[in-house]
C-alpha positions as CSV (number, residue, x, y, z in Angstrom):
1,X,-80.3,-54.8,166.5
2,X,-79.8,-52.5,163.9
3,X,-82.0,-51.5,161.1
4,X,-81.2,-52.6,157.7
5,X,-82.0,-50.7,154.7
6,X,-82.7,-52.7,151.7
7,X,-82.1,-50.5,148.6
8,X,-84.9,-52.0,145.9
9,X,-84.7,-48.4,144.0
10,X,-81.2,-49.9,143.0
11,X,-80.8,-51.2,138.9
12,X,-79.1,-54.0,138.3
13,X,-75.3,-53.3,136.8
14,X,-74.8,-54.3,133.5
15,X,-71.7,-53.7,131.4
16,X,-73.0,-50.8,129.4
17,X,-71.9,-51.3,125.3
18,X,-69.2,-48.8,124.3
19,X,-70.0,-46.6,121.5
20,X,-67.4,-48.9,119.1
21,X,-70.8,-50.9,118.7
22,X,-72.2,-48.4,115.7
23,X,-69.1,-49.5,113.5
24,X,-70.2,-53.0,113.2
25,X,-73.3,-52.2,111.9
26,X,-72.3,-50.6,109.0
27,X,-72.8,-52.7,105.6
28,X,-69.2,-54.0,104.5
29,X,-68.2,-52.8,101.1
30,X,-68.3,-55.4,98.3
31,X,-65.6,-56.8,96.8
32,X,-64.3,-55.9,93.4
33,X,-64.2,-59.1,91.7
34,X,-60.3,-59.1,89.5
35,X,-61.2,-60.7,86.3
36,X,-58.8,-62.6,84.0
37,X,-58.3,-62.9,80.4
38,X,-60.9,-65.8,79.3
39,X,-58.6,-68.6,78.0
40,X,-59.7,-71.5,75.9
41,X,-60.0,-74.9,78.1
42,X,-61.6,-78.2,77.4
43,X,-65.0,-78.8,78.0
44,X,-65.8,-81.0,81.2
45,X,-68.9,-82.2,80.0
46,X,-68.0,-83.7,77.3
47,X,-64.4,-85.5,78.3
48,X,-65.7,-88.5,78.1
49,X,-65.7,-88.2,74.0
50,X,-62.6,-86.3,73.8
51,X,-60.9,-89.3,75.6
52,X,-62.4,-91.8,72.9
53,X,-61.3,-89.8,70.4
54,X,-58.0,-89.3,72.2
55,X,-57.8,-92.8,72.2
56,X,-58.2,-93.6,68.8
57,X,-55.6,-91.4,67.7
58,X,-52.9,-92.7,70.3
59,X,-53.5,-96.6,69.7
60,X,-53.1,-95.7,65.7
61,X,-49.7,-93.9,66.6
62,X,-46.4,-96.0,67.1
63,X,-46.3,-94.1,71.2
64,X,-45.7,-97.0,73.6
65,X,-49.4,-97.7,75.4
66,X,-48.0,-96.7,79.1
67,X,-46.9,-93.7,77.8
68,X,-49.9,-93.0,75.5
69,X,-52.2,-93.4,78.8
70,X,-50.1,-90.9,80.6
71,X,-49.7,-88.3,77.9
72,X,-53.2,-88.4,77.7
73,X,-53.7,-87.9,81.4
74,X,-51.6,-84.9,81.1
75,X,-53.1,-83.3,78.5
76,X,-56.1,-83.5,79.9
77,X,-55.3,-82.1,83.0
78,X,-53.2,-79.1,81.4
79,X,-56.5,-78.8,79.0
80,X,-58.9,-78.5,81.6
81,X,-57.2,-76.6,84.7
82,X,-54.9,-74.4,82.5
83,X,-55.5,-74.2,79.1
84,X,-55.5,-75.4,75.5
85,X,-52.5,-73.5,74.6
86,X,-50.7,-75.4,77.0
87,X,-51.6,-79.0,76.6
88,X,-50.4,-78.0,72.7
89,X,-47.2,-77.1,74.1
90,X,-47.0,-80.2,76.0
91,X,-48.0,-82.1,73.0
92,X,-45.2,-79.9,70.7
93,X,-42.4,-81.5,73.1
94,X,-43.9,-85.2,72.3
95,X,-43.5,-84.5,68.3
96,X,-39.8,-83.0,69.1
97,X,-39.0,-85.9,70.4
98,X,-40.7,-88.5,68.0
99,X,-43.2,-90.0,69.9
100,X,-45.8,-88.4,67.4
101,X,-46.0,-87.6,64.4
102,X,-46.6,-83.9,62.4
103,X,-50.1,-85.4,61.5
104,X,-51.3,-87.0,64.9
105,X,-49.6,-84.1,66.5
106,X,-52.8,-81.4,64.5
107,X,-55.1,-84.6,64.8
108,X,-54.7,-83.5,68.6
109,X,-54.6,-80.2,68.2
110,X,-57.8,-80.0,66.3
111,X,-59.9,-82.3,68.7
112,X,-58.7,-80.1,71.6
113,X,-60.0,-77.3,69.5
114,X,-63.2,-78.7,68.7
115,X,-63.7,-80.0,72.5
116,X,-62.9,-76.9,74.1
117,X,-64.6,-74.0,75.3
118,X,-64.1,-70.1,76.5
119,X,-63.8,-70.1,80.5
């Protein structure tokens, strides 16, 4: 029989890493963070007396109840995702059209003022 020849001199083949590898390591340049204007929101931590005093000034006023509850909804939820500025405006189109009055209409106004903050 013939004589085999075992090559053991032979390295194992591995795929060899391309030279693309040296771009990964290079640090990733930060990100520029794009500010925006600080607005004036209400303050999450303390909604639960803004809603009391909410309340008190909506049961005084002649607005029905269910629509007292959802007014107040919305103005908290323009208040605290958007801003002050617009709740006010959303509480302007409630004394346009009657449901409040000029002085419950600054009575909100002012406690929005007083429970907001700079965010």
């Amino acid at each position: 029989m013939a004589d085999i020849k075992v090559n053991t001199s032979k390295k194992p083949t591995t795929p060899s890493k391309p030279d693309s590898d040296k771009q990964g390591s290079r640090k990733p340049k930060p990100k520029v963070k794009v500010g925006s204007k600080r607005q004036s929101m209400l303050n999450t931590q303390k909604m639960a007396p803004f809603k009391y005093d909410m309340n008190e000034v909506l049961s005084a006023s002649a607005m029905d109840p269910a629509k007292a509850s959802a007014f107040l909804a919305s103005v908290i939820a323009k208040g605290s995702r958007v801003s002050t500025r617009d709740a006010k405006d959303y509480a302007k189109t409630f004394l346009d059209s009657g449901d409040l009055t000029k002085e419950e209409f600054d009575r909100v106004g002012r406690l929005m003022d007083k429970y907001s903050k700079y965010r």
